[in-house]
C-alpha positions as CSV (number, residue, x, y, z in Angstrom):
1,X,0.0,0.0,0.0
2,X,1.4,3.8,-0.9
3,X,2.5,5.4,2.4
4,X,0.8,8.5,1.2
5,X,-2.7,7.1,1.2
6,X,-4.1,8.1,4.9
7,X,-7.7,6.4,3.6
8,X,-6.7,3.3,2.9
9,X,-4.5,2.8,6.1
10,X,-8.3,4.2,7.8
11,X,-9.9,1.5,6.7
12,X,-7.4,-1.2,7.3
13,X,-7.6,-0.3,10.9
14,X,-11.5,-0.3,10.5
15,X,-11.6,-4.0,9.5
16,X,-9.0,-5.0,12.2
17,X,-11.4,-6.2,14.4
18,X,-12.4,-8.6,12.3
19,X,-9.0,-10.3,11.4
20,X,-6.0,-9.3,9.5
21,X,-6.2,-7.2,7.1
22,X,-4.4,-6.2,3.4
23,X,-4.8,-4.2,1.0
24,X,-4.0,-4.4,-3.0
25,X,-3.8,-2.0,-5.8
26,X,-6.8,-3.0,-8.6
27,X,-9.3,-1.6,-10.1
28,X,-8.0,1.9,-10.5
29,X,-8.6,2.1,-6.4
30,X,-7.8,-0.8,-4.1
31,X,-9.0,-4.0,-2.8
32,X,-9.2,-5.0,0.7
33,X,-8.6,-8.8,2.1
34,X,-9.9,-9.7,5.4
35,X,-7.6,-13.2,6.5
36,X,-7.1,-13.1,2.7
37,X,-11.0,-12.9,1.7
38,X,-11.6,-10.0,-0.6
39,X,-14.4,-8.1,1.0
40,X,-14.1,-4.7,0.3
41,X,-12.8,-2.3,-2.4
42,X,-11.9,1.4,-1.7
43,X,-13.0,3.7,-5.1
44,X,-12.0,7.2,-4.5
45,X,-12.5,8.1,-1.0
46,X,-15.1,5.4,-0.6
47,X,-15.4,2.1,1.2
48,X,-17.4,-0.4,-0.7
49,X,-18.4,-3.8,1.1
50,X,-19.1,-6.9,-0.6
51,X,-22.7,-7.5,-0.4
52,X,-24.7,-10.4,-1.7
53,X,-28.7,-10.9,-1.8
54,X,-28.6,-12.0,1.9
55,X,-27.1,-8.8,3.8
56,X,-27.8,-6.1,0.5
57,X,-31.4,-5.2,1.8
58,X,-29.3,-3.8,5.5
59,X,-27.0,-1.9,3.3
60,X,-30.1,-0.6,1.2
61,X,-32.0,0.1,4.8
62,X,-29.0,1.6,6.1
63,X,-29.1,4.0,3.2
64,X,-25.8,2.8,1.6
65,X,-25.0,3.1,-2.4
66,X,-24.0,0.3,-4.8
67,X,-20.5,0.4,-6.9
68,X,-21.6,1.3,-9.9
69,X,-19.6,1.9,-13.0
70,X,-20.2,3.1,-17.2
71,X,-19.0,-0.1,-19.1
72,X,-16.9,1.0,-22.7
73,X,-20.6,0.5,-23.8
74,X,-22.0,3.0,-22.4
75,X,-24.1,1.1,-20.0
76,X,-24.0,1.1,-16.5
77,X,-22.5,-1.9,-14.2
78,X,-23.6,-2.5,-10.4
79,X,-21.4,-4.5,-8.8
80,X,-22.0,-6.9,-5.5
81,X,-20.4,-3.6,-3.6
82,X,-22.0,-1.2,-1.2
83,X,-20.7,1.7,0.4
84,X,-20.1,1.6,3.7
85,X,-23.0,3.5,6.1
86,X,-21.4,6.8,7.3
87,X,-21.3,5.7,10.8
88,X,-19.5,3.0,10.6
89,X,-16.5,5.1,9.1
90,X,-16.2,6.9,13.0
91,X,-14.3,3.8,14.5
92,X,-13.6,-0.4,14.1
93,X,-16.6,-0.8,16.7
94,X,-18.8,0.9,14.7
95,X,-17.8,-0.6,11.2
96,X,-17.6,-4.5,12.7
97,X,-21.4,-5.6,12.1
98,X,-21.0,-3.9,8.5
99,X,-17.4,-5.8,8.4
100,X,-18.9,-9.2,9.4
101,X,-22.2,-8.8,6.6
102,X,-19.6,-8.4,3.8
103,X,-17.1,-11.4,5.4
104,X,-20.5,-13.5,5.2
105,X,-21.1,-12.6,1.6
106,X,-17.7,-13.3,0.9
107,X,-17.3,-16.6,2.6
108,X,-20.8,-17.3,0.2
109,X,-19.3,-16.5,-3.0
110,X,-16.4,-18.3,-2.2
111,X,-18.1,-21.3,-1.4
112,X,-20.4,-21.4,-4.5
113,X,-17.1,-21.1,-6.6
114,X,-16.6,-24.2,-8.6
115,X,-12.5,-25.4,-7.7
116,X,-10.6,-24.9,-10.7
117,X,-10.1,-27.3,-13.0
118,X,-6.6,-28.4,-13.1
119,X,-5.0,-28.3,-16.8
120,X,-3.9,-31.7,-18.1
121,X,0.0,-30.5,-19.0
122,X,1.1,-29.9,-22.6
123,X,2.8,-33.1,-24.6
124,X,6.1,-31.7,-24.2
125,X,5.7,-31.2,-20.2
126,X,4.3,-34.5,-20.2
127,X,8.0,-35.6,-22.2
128,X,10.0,-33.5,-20.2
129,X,8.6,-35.1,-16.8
130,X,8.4,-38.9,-18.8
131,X,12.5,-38.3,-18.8
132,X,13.5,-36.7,-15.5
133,X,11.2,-39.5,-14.0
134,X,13.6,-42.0,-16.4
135,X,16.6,-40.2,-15.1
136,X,16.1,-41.2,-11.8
137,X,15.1,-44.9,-12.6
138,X,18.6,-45.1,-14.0
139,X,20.5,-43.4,-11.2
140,X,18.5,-45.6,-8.8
């Protein structure tokens, strides 16, 4: 994280209650990991929670905002983001409900995510491993 960016470093200490935080550059802004769950996003000078269809209706209650965005297409792209309610911006205490709504959602996308599926290896990985596997036959 830039030194210079006194937001970012805000917000880091905002989610500490809730376990260890990090932050990355993306997105033109940053992106915030919670024990290395991506819950959060920072656009501007605004914290944006990850909120599925479970917690959204208590950020739209709360009066929050979704991430929104103009594709190249001109059209306009919400994203599973909120903003955080003002209130929970004063201190970690305040922000910790909010904090533990976006880890929920979070911890739902990531189990709904189909595991990768592993790449069978190209026929000249699969020679290069049929001979070191030879190699040590012979040294054997």
């Amino acid at each position: 994280m830039p030194a210079d960016n006194g937001f970012a470093t805000h917000c880091l200490e905002l989610l500490s209650t809730l376990g260890q935080p990090r932050v990355r550059r993306m997105f033109g802004g940053h992106g915030l990991y919670v024990d290395d769950r991506f819950m959060a996003l920072i656009i501007g000078e605004v914290l944006y929670l990850k909120a599925d269809d479970v917690v959204r209706p208590a950020f739209a209650a709360a009066g929050c905002q979704p991430f929104s965005f103009t594709t190249s297409r001109g059209q306009r792209a919400v994203m599973a983001y909120w903003s955080a309610p003002d209130e929970a911006m004063e201190s970690p205490a305040g922000m910790l409900p909010w904090a533990r709504l976006a880890m929920a959602s979070a911890l739902r996308a990531a189990a709904t995510k189909r595991p990768a599926t592993p790449r069978r290896p190209s026929a000249t990985a699969r020679k290069v491993a049929l001979a070191k596997g030879r190699g040590k036959a012979a040294k054997a």
